[in-house]
C-alpha positions in Angstrom: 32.5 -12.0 -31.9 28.8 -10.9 -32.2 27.8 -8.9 -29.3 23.9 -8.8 -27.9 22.8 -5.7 -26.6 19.7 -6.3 -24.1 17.6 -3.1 -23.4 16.2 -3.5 -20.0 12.9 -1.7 -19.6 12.4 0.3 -16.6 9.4 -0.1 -15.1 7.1 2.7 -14.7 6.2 2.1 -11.3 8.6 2.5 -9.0 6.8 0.9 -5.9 6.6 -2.6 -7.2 6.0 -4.0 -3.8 3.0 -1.6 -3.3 1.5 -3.0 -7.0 1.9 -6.7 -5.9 0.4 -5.5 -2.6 -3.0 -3.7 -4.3 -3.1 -7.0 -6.6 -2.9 -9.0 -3.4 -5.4 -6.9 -1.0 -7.9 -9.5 -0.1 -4.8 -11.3 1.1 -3.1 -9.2 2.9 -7.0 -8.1 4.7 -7.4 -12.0 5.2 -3.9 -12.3 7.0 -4.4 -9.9 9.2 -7.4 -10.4 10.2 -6.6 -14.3 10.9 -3.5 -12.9 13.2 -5.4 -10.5 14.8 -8.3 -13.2 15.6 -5.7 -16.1 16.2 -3.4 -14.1 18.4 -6.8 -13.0 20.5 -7.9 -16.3 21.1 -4.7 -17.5 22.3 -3.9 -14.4 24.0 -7.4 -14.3 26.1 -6.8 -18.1 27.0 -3.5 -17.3 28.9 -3.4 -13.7 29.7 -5.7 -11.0 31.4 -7.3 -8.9 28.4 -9.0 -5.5 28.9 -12.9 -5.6 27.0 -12.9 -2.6 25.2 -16.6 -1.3 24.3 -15.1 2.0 23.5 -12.9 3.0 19.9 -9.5 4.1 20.2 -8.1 4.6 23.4 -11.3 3.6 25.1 -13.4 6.7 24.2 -16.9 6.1 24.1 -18.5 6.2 21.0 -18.0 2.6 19.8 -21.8 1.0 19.2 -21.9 -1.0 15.6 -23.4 1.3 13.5 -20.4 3.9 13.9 -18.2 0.8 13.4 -20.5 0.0 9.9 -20.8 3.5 8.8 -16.7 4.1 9.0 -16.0 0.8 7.6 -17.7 2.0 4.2 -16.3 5.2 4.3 -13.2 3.5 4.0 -14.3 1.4 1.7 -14.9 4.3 -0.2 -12.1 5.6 0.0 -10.1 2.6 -1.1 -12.2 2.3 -4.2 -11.8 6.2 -5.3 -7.5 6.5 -4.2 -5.6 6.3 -7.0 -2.3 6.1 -5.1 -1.2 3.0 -3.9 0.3 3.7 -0.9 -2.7 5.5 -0.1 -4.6 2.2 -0.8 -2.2 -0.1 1.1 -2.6 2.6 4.1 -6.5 2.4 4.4 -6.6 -1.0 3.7 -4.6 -2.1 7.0 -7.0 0.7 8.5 -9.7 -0.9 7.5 -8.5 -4.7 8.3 -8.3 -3.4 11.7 -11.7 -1.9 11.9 -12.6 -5.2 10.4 -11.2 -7.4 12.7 -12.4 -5.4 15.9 -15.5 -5.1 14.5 -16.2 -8.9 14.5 -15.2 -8.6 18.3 -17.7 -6.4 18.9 -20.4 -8.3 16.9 -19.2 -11.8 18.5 -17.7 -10.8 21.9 -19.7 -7.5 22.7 -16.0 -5.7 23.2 -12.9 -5.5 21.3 -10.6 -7.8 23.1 -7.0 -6.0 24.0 -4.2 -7.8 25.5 -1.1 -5.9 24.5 -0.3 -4.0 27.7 2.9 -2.4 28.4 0.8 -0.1 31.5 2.4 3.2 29.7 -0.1 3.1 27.3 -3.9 1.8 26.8 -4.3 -1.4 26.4 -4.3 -3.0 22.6 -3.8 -5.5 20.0 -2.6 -6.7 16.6 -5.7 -5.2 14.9 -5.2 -1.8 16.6 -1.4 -2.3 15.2 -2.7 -2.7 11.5 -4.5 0.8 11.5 -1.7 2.5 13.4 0.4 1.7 10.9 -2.1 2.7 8.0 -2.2 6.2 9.7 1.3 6.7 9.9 2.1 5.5 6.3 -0.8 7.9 5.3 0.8 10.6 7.2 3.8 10.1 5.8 2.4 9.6 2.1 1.4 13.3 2.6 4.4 14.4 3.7 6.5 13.1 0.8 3.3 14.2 -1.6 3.4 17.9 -0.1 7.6 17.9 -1.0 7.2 16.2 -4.7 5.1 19.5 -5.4 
């Protein structure tokens, strides 16, 4: 009987999912920002919503030409990272600047309705860059260890 060996080639990159994900970004920016906008709209038509003219946790330095300037840093900084990780983590930071950023153009205030009364207020958008902070955090953790 004839046997048939079949290498399998190992992929290089290990973090397939990131690679689909950095082929994908304008994607994954689009569906966030539409859940972030969708779930404002429905959220402000049946629940109280805090108007946020601050940035995070309601300090005061949120006027649109902050919001512009650090929304093309990270830009920036998408274009020049070379790990992906790195570039999924500053692009859910930037999706969320994004999305708040067309609040404050459209709405005059980022609209937050997630309130739990332990924390500020917040919403979906404010979710998406939480998250890109704590993956970068952790991206530097597990970088700092490999070396």
């Amino acid at each position: 009987m004839l046997s048939v060996k079949v290498k399998l080639k190992k992929r290089k990159d290990k973090s397939f999912l990131f690679s689909k994900l950095q082929k994908n970004l304008p994607l994954v920016v689009a569906l966030v920002i539409s859940l972030d906008q969708g779930s404002k709209y429905i959220a402000v038509a049946f629940l109280p919503f805090a108007c946020n003219r601050g940035i995070a946790f309601g300090l005061p330095v949120g006027n649109l030409i902050f919001s512009v300037a650090v929304l093309f840093v990270l830009l920036g900084l998408i274009y020049f990272e070379n790990s992906k990780r790195n570039i999924l983590a500053l692009a859910l930071i930037f999706t969320g600047g994004l999305s708040n950023f067309v609040d404050r153009v459209f709405f005059g205030c980022v609209r937050d309705f997630i309130d739990f009364r332990i924390f500020p207020a917040f919403n979906l958008a404010d979710v998406a860059i939480s998250i890109g902070v704590v993956l970068i955090i952790f991206n530097l953790i597990n970088t700092k260890n490999e070396t």
